[in-house]
N, CA, C and O of each residue as an XYZ file, in Angstrom:
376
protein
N       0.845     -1.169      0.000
C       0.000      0.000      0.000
C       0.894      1.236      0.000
O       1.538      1.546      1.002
N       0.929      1.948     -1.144
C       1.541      3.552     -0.821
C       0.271      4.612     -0.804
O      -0.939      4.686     -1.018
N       0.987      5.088     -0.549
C       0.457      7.074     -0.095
C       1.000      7.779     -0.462
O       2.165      7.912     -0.088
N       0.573      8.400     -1.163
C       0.709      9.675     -2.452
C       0.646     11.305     -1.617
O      -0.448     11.735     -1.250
N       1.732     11.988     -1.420
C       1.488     12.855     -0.108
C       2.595     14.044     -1.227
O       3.800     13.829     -1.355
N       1.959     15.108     -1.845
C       2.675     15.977     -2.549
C       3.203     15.213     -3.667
O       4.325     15.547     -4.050
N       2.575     14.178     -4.317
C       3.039     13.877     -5.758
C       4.307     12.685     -5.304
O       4.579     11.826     -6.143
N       4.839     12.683     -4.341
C       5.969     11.914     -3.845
C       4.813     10.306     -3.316
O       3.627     10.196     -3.003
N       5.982      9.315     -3.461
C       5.362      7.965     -2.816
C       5.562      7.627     -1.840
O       6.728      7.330     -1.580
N       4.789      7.531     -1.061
C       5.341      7.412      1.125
C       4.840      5.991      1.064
O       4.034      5.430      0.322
N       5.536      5.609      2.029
C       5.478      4.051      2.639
C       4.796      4.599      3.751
O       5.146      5.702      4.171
N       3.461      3.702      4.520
C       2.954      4.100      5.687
C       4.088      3.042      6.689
O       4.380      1.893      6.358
N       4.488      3.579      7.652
C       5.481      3.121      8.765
C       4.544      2.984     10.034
O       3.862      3.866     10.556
N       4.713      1.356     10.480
C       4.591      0.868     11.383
C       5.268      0.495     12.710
O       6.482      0.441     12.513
N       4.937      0.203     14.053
C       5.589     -0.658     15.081
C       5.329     -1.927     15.106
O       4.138     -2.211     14.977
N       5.874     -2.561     15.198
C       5.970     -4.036     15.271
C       4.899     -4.756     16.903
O       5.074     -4.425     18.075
N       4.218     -5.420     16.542
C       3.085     -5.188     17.792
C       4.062     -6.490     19.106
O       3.783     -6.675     20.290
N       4.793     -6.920     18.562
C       5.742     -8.105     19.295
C       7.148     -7.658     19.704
O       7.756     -7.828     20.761
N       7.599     -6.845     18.217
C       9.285     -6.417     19.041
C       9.404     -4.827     19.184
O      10.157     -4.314     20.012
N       8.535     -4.031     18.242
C       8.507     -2.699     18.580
C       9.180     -2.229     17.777
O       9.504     -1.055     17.956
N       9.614     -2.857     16.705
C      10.640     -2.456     16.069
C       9.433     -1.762     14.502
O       8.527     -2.425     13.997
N       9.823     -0.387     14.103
C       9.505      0.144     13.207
C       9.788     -0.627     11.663
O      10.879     -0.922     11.176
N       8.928     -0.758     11.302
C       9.015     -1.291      9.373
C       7.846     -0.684      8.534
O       6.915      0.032      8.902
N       8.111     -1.097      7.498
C       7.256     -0.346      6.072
C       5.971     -1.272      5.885
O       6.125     -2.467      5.633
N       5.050     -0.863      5.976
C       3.933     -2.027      6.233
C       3.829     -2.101      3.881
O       4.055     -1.272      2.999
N       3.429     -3.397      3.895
C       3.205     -3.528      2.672
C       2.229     -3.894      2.442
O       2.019     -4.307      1.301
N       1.420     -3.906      3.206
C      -0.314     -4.517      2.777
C      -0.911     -4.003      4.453
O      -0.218     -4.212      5.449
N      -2.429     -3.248      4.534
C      -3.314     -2.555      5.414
C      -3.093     -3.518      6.196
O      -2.375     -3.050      7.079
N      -3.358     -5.017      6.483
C      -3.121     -5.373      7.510
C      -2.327     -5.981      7.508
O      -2.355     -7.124      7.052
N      -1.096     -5.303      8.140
C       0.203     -6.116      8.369
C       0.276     -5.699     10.022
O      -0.202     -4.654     10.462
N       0.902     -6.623     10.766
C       1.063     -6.288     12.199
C       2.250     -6.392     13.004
O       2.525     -5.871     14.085
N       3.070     -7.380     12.061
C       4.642     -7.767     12.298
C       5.578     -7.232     11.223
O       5.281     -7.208     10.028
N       6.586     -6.857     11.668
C       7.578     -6.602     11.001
C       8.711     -8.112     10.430
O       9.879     -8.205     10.054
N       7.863     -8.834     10.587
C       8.727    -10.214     10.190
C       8.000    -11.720     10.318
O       7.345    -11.906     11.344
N       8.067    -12.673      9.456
C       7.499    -13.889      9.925
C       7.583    -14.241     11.167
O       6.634    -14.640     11.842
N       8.968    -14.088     11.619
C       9.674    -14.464     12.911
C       8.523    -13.924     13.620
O       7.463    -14.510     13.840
N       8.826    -12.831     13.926
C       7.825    -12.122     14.983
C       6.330    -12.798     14.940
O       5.581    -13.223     15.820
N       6.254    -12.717     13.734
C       4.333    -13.221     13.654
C       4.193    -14.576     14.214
O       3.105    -14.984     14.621
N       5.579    -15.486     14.254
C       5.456    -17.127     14.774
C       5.251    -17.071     16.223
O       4.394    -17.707     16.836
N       6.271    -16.101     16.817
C       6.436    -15.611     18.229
C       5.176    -15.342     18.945
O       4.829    -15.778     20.043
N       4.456    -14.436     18.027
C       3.428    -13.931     18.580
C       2.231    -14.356     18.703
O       1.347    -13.999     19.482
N       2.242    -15.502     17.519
C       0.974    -16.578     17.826
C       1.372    -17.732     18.445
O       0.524    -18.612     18.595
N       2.413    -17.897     18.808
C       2.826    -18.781     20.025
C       2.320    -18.296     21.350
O       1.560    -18.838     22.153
N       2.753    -17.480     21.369
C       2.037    -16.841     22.674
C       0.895    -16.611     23.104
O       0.659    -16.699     24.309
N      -0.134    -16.238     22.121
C      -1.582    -16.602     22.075
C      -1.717    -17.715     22.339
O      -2.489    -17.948     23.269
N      -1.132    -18.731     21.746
C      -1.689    -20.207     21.903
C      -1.733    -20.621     23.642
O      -2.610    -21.035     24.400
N      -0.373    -20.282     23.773
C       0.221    -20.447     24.881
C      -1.020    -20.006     26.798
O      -1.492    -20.402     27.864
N      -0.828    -18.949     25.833
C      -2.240    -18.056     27.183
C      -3.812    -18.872     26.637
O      -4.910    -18.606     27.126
N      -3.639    -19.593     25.853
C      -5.351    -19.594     25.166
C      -5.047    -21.794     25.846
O      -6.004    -22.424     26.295
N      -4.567    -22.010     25.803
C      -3.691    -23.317     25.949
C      -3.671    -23.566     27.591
O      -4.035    -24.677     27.978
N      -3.334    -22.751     28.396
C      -3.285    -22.360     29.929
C      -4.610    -22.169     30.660
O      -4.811    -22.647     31.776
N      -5.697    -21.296     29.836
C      -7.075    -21.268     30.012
C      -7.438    -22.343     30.454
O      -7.622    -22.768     31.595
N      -7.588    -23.021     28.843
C      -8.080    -24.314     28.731
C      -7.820    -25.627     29.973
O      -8.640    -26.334     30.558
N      -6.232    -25.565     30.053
C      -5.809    -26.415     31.610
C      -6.562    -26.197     32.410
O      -7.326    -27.068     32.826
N      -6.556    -24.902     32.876
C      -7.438    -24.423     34.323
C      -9.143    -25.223     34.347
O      -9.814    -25.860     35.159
N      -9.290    -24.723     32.937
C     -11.220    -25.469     33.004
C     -11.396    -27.148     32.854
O     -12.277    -27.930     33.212
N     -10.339    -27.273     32.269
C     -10.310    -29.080     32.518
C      -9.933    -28.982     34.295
O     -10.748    -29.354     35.139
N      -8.853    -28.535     34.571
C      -8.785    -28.720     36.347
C      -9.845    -29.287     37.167
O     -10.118    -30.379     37.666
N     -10.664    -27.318     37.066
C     -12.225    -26.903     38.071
C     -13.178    -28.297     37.266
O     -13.950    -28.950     37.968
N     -13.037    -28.574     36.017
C     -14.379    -29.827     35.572
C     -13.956    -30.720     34.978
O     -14.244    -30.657     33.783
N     -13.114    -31.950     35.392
C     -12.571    -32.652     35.014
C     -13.526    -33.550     34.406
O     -14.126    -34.338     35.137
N     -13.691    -33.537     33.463
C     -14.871    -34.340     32.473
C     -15.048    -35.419     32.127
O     -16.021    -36.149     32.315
N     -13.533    -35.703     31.264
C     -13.306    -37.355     31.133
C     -13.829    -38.416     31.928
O     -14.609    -39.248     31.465
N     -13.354    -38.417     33.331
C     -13.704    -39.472     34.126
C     -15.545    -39.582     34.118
O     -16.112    -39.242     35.157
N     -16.063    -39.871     33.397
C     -17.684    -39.408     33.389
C     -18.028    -41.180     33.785
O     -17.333    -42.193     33.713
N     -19.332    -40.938     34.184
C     -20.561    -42.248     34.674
C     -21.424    -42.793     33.665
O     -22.034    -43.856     33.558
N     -21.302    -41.762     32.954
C     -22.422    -42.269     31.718
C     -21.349    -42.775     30.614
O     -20.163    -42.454     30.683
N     -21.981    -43.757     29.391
C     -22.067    -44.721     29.349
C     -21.918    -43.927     27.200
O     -22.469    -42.864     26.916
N     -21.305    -44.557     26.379
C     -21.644    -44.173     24.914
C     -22.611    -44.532     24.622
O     -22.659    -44.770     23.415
N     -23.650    -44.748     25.229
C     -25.032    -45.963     24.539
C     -26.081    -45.348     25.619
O     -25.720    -45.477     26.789
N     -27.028    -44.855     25.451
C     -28.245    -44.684     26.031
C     -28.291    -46.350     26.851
O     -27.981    -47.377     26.248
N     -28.673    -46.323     28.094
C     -29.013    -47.609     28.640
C     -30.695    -47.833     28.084
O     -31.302    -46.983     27.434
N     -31.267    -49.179     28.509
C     -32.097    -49.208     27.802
C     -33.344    -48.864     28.682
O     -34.424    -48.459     28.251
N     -32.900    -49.171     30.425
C     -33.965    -48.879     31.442
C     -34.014    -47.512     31.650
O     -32.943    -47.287     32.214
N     -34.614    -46.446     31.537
C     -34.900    -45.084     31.936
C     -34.477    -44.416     32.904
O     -33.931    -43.320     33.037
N     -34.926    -45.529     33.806
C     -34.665    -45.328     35.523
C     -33.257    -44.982     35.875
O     -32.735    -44.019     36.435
N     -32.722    -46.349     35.238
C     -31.296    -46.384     35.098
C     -30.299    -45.264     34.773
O     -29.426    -44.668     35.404
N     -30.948    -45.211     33.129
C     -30.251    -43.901     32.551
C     -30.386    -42.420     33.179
O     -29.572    -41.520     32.974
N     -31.692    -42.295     34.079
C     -31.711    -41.014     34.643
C     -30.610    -40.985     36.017
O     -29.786    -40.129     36.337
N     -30.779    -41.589     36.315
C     -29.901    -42.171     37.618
C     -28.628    -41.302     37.317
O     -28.270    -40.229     37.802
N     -28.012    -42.173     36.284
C     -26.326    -42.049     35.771
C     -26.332    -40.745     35.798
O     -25.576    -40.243     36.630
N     -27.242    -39.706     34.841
C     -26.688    -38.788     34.126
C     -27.556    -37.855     35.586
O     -27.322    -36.718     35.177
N     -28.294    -37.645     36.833
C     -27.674    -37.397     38.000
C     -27.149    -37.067     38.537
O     -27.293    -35.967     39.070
N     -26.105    -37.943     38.726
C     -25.019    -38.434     39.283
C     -23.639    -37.695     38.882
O     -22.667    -37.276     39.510
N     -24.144    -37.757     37.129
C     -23.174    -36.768     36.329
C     -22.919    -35.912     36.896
O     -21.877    -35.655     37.498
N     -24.244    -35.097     36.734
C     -24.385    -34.108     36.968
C     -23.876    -33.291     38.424
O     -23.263    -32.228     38.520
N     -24.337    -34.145     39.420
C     -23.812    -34.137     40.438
C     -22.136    -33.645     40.564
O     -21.637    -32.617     41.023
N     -21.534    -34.860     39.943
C     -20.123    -35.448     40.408
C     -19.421    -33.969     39.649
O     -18.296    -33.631     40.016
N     -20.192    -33.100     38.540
C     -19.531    -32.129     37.521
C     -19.931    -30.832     38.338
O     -18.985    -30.130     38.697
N     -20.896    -30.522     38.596
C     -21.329    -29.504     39.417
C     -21.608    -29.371     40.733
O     -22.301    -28.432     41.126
N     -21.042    -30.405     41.670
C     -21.047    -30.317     42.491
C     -22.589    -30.382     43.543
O     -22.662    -29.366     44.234
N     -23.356    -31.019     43.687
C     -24.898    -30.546     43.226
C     -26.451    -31.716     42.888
O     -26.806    -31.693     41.710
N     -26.948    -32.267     43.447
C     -28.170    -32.673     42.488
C     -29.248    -31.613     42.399
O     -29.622    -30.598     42.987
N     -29.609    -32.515     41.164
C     -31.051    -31.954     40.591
C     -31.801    -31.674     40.977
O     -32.748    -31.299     40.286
């Protein structure tokens, strides 16, 4: 992208949103001054978005569940389990 400023061609100049370091942006949305930086910087997202995720498996550890891949076939039964689920996930009955 240039900018036409008195007949002359300007580069719009950016900061680098990861190292701070000033560069010539070449397309409206550019945000890094380098691949490098852009790898860095979505590492780090992942990283904080990745850490979240740990914490909410922690507080609701899910996997270990009562219920069953198959609907049981007695009602009674099946209400029972999922309960219990419920219970064992929220702390809680129905």
């Amino acid at each position: 992208m240039r900018v036409k400023i008195n007949g002359y061609k300007m580069t719009p100049i950016d900061a680098c949103r990861w190292c701070g370091k000033l560069y010539e942006k070449k397309h409206v949305n550019m945000k890094y001054c380098s691949e490098k930086c852009q790898v860095e910087a979505r590492r780090e997202r992942d990283r904080a978005y990745n850490k979240e995720k740990r914490e909410i498996r922690r507080k609701f550890p899910l996997g270990t569940s009562n219920l069953r891949g198959s609907r049981q076939k007695n009602f009674d039964k099946e209400l029972e389990l999922v309960e219990k689920e419920y219970g064992r996930v929220f702390g809680k009955r129905r």
